[in-house]
C-alpha positions in Angstrom: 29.8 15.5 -5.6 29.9 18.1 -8.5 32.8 20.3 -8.5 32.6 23.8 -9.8 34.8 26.3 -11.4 33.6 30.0 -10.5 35.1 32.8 -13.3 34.0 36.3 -13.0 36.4 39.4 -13.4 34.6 41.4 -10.6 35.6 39.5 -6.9 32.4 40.1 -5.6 30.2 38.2 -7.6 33.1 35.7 -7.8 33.0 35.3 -4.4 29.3 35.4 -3.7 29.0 32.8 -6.2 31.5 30.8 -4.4 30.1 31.0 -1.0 26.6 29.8 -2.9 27.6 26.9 -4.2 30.2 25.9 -2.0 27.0 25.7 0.9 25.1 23.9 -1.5 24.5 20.2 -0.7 26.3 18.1 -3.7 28.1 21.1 -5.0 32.4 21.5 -3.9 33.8 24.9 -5.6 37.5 23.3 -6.7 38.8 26.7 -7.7 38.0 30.4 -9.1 39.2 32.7 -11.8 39.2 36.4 -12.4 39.6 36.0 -16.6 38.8 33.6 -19.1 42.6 32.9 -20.0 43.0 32.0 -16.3 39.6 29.8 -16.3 41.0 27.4 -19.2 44.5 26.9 -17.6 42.9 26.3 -14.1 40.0 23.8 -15.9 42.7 22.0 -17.7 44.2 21.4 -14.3 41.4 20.9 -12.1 39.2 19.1 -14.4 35.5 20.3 -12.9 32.3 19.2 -14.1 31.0 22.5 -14.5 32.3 25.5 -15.4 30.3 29.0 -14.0 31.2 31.6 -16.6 31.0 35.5 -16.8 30.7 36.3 -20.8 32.8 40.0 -20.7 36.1 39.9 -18.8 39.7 40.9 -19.5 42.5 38.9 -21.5 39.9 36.4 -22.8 36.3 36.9 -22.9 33.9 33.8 -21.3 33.0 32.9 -25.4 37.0 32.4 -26.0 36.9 30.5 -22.8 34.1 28.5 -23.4 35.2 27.1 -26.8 38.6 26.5 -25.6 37.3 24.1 -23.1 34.7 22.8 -25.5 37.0 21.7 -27.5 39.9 20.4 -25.4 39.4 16.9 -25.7 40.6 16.0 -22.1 37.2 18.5 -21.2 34.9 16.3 -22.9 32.6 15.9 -19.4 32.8 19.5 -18.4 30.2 21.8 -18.7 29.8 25.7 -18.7 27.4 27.8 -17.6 27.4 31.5 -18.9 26.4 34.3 -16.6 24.9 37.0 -18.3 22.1 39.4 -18.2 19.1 38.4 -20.5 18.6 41.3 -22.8 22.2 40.5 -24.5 21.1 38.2 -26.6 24.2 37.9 -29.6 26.1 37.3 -26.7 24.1 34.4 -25.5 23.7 32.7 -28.5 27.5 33.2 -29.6 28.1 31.0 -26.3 26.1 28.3 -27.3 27.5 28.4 -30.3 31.2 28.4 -28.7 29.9 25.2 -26.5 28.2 26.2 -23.5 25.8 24.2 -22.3 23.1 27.6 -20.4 22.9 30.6 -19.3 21.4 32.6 -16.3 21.7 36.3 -14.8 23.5 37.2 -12.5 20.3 38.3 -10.5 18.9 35.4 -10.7 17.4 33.6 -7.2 20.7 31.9 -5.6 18.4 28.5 -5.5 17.8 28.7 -9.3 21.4 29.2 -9.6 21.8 26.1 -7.6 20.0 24.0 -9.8 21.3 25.8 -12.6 24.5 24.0 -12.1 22.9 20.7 -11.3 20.6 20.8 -14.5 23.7 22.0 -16.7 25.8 18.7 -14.8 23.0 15.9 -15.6 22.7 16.9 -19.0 19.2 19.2 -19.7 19.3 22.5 -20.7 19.3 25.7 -18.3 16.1 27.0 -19.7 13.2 25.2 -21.1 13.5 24.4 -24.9 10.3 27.2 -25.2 12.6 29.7 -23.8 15.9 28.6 -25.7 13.8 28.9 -29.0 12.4 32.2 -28.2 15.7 34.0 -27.6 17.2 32.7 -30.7 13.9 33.9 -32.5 14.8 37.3 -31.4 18.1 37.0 -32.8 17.5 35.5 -36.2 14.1 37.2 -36.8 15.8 40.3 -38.9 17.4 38.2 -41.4 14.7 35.4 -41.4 12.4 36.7 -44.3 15.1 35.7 -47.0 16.1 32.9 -45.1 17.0 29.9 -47.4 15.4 26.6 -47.2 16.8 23.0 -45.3 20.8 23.2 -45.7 22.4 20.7 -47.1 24.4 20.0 -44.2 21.0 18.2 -42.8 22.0 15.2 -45.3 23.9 13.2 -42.8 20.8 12.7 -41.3 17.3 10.4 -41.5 14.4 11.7 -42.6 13.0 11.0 -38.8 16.6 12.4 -37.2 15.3 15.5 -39.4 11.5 15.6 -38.7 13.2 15.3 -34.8 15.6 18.0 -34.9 12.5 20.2 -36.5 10.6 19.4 -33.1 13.2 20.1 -31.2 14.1 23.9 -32.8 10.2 24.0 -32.7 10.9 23.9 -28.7 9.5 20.5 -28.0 10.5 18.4 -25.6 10.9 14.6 -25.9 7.8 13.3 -24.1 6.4 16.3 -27.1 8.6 14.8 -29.9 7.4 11.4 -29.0 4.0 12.0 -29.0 3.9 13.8 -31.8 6.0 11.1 -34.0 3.7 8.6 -32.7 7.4 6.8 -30.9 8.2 6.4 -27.6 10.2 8.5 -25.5 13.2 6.1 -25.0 13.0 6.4 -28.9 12.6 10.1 -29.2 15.6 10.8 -26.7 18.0 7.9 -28.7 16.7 10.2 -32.3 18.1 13.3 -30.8 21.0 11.9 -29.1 22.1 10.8 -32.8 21.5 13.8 -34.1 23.6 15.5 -31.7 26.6 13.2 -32.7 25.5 13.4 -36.4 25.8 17.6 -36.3 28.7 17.7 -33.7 26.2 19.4 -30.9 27.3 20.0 -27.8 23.8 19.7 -26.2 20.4 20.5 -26.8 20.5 24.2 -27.3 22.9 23.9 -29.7 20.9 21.7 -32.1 18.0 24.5 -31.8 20.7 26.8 -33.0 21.1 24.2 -36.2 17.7 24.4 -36.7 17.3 27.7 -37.0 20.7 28.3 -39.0 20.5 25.4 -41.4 16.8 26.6 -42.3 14.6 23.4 -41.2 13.0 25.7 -38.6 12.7 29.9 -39.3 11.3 32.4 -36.8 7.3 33.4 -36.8 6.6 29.6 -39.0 
């Protein structure tokens, strides 16, 4: 069973959401939370496995939120899912950054929100790594034509962990990576595990972030 944490400052959508998931086969709603101050003290306590966020709400915001359970050590297994509309996309990105794990709109079909949580619980990303890389492109693209090269925070890794994380800010997946780097994908998928514990990444969408920020990867090349 997956337990869920619902936060949303407006009680309808909180409550919709609710109702959704708690129907859902696999899924248990465990509690709910009408601001991000309220959603930390009630995941601390409750301890779900994923954690369905709005981004703008009173007290604390859902990026406050989300890196205070990101970083709370007895929250290491939780996950948190951002609701937001699309066309926000500082917002979006300044949630992966703060830990979360996706994102989807709050108009969104209620089955993709469904597996939404599900995806977000085993581990993959929300949206393909395609999509991921495109909205950071959209992001990054006005300061990319002065953009500096590889950082030297990419030392701690191997020169494969690097061509890797490349592929993976280039959107590619790990059956991609692997045939692409001539490996297999048990190989691929233990390379970007490692580099995820090497840069302190959260997930997957936070190492396209790195790739983008550290310089290995710039929008439009």
């Amino acid at each position: 069973m997956i337990t869920v944490l619902v936060v949303d400052d407006q009680a309808l959508i909180r409550t919709a959401v609710r109702d959704l998931l708690d129907a859902a086969t696999g899924l248990e709603v465990v509690g709910d939370a009408a601001d991000g101050e309220a959603a930390v003290d009630l995941a601390r306590r409750l301890r779900p496995d994923v954690v369905v966020c709005d981004i703008r709400m009173p007290r604390m915001d859902g990026i406050e939120a989300t890196r205070a359970i990101c970083v709370d050590p007895s929250l290491s297994d939780a996950r948190v899912l951002i609701l937001t509309t699309f066309e926000e996309d500082d917002y979006v990105v300044a949630a992966l950054r703060a830990g979360a794990s996706g994102f989807i709109g709050k108009g969104a079909e209620p089955e993709d929100i469904i597996h939404a949580v599900r995806a977000v619980h085993e581990g993959g990303a929300l949206l393909s790594p395609s999509a991921t890389r495109a909205m950071i492109e959209r992001y990054v693209r006005g300061s990319a034509s002065d953009a500096p090269g590889p950082s030297p925070a990419l030392d701690v890794l191997t020169e494969r962990e690097r061509e890797v994380l490349h592929l993976v800010g280039r959107g590619r997946s790990n059956d991609e990576i692997a045939a692409d780097l001539f490996i297999s994908p048990h190989t691929a998928k233990s390379h970007v595990k490692n580099t995820m514990i090497k840069l302190g990444a959260h997930d997957r969408a936070q190492l396209v972030i790195a790739a983008y920020e550290s310089g290995l990867v710039q929008p439009g090349r």
